[in-house]
C-alpha positions as CSV (number, residue, x, y, z in Angstrom):
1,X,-82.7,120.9,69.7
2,X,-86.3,121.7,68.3
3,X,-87.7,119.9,71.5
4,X,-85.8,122.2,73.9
5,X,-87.3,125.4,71.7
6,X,-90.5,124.2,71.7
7,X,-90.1,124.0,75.6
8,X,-88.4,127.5,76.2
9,X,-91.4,129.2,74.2
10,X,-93.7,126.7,76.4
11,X,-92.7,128.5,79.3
12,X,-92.2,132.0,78.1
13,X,-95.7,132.1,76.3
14,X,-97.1,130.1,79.6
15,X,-95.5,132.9,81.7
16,X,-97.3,136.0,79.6
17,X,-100.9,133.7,79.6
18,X,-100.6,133.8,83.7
19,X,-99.3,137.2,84.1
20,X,-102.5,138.3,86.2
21,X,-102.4,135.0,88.5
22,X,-98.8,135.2,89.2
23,X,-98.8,139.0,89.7
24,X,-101.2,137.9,92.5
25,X,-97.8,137.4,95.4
26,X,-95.4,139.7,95.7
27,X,-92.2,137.4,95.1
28,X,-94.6,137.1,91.6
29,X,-95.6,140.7,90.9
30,X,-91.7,141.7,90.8
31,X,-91.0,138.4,88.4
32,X,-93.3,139.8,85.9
33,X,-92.2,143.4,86.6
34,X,-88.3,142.4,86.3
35,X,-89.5,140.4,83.0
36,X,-91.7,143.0,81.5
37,X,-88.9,145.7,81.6
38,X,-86.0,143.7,80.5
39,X,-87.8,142.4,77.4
40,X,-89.1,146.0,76.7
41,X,-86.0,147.0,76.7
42,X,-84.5,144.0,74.4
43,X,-87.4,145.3,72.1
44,X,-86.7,148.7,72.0
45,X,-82.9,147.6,71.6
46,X,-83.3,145.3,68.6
47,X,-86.3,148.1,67.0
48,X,-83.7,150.8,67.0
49,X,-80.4,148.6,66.4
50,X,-77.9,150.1,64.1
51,X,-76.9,147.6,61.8
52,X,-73.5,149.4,61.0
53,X,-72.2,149.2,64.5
54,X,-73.6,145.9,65.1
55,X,-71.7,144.3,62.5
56,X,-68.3,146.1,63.5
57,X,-69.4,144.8,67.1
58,X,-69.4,141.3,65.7
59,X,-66.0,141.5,64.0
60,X,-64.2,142.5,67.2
61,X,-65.9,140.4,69.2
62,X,-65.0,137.6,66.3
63,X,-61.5,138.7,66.7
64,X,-61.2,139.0,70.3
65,X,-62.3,135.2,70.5
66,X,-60.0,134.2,67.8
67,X,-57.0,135.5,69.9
68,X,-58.6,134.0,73.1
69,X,-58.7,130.5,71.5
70,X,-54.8,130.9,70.1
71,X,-53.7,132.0,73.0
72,X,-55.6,128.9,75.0
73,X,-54.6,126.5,72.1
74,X,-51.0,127.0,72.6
75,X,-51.3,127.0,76.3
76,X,-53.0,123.8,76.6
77,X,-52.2,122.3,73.7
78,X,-54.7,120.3,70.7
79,X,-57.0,118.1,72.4
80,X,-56.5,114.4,71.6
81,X,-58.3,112.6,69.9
82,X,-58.5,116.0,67.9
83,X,-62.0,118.0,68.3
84,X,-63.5,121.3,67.5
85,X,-61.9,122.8,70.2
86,X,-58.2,122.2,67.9
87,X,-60.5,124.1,64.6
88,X,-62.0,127.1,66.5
89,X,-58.8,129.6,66.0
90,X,-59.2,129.3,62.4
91,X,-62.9,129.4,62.4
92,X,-63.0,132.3,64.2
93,X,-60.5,134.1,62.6
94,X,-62.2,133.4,58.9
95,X,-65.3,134.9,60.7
96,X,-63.1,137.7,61.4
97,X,-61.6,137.9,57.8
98,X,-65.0,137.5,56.3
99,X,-66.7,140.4,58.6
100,X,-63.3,142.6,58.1
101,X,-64.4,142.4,54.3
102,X,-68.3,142.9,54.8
103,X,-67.8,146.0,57.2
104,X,-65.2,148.0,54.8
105,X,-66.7,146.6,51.8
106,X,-65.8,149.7,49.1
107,X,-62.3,149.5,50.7
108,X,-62.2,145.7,50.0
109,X,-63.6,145.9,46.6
110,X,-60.8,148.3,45.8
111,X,-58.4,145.9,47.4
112,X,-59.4,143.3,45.3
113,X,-59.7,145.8,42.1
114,X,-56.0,147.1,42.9
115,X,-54.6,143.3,42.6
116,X,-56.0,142.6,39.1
117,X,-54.8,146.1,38.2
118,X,-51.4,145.1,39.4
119,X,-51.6,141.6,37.1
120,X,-52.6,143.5,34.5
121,X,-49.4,146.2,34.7
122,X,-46.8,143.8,36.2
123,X,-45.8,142.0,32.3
124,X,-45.1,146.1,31.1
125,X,-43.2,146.4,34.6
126,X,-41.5,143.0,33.9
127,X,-41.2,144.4,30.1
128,X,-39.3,147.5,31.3
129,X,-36.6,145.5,33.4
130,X,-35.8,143.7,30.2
131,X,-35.7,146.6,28.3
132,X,-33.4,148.0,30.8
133,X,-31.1,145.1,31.3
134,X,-31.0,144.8,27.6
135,X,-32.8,141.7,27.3
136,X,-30.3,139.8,28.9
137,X,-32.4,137.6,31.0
138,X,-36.1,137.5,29.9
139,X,-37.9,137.4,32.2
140,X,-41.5,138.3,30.7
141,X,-40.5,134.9,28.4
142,X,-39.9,132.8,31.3
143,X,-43.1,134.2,33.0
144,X,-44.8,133.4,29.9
145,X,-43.3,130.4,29.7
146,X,-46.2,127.9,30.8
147,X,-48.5,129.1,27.9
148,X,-45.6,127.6,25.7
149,X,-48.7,125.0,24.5
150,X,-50.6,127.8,23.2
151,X,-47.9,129.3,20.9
152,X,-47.3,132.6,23.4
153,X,-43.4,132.8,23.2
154,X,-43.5,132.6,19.4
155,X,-45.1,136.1,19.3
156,X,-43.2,139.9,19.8
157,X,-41.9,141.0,23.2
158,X,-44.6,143.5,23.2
159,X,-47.5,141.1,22.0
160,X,-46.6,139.0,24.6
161,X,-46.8,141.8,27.4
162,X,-50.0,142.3,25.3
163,X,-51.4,138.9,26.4
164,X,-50.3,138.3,29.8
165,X,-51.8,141.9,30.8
166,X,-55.4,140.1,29.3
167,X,-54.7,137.2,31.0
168,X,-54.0,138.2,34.5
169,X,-57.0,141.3,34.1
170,X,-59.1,138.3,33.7
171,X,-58.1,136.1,36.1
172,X,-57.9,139.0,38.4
173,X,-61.1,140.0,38.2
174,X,-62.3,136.1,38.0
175,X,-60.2,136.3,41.7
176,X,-61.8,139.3,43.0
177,X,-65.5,138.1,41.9
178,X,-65.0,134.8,43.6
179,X,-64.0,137.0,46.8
180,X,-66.6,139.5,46.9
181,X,-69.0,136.5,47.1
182,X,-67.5,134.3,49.0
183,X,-66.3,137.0,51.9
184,X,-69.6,138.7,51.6
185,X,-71.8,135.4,52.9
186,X,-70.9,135.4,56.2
187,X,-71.3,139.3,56.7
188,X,-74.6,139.4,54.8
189,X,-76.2,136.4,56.9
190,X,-75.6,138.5,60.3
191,X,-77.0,141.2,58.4
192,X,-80.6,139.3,57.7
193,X,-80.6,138.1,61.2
194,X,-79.8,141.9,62.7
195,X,-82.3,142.7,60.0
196,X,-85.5,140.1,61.1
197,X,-85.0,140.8,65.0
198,X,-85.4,144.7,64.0
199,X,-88.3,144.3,62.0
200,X,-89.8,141.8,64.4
201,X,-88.8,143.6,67.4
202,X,-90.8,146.8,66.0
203,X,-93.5,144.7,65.0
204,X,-93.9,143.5,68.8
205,X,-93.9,147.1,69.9
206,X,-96.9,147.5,67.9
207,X,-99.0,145.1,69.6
208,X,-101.3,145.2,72.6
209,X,-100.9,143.8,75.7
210,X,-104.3,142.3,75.1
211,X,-103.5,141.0,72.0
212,X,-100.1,139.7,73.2
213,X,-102.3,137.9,76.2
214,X,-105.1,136.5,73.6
215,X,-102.0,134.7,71.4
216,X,-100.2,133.2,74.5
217,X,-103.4,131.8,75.8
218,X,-103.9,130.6,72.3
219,X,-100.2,129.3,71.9
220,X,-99.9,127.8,75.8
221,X,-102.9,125.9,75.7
222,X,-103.4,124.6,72.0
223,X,-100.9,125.6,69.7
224,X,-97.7,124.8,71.7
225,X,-98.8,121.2,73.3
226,X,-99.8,120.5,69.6
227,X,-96.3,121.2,68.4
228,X,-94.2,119.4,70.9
229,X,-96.7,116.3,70.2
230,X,-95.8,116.5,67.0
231,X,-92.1,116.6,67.7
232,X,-92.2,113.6,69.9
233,X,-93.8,111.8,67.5
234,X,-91.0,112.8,64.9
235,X,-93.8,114.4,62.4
236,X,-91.7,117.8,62.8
């Protein structure tokens, strides 16, 4: 893989370093023309992206390939031996999940906040249904019933709604730390990389065709042999 890089900026930085001599033909001058705009215009893309829309761009397109490989999946059936190809409806769709979560993140967190409010009112909720049915079935005992060990169902009705409310607030908000993190990754990688190629992209704006011509020269002719050398001989 490094080999094939090495050799794509070969060419691309060879291409820039003979921009006059190839401009020389006509078939050569539009080349460089075609070239020149197109990568101005990737610049000026990637200088002015908007990292909002990018990353709801990813998600759909995330989801739209998820669906594509279900839908191809079921009509041609798991490969055998199994391969990638059986994995890529569920890895798209967690890339889907993921960015769903990093794009509408205060709605997430509030998701997530919502389900260990929930644990921690469900044992009064549960509490009110016994108290309604007069006790006749018990039901925050029996959901209190695997912390038997630890002495829970010797204590009051009420100290035991006490308890489980502490115990599922904690575990809720254990759940919906581990979440945050976890489904935040993915959208926070595609964020550095959106990130970089702005910054970079900008940076490039900013430099001088002369300059741009000086460091191709430099990189075609010493830098760039010296790296692939160094990747044949397995240094890099």
């Amino acid at each position: 893989m490094l080999f094939w890089i090495l050799t794509s900026l070969q060419i691309i930085f060879g291409i820039v370093a003979g921009e006059s001599t190839i401009r020389q033909t006509p078939e050569g001058g539009k080349t460089i023309g075609f070239l020149s705009k197109s990568g101005l215009f990737f610049l000026k893309w990637r200088a002015f992206s908007d990292y909002k829309k990018e990353l709801a761009g990813l998600r759909k397109v995330f989801g739209i390939t998820a669906i594509i490989f279900t839908v191809l999946l079921f009509s041609i059936g798991p490969s055998n031996p199994p391969s990638l190809f059986n994995a890529l409806p569920g890895l798209f769709l967690v890339l889907w999940l993921t960015m769903q979560f990093g794009t509408n993140f205060k709605k997430s967190v509030k998701e997530q906040a919502s389900i260990a409010g929930l644990m921690i009112i469900c044992p009064w909720l549960i509490l009110g249904m016994d108290y309604i049915t007069d006790f006749q079935f018990n039901q925050l005992r029996l959901m209190a019933s695997p912390f038997k060990p630890f002495g829970l169902l010797e204590l009051e009705t009420y100290q035991i709604a006490i308890a489980l409310s502490l115990i599922g607030g904690f575990f809720g908000l254990v759940m919906a730390a581990f979440s945050i993190v976890i489904f935040s990754m993915v959208p926070l990688f595609f964020l550095f990389l959106i990130v970089v190629s702005s910054k970079a992209s900008s940076a490039a704006l900013q430099v001088s065709p002369k300059a741009a011509k000086n460091f191709s020269l430099l990189y075609c002719f010493l830098i760039g042999p010296v790296l692939i050398a160094l990747e044949s001989k397995g240094i890099i």
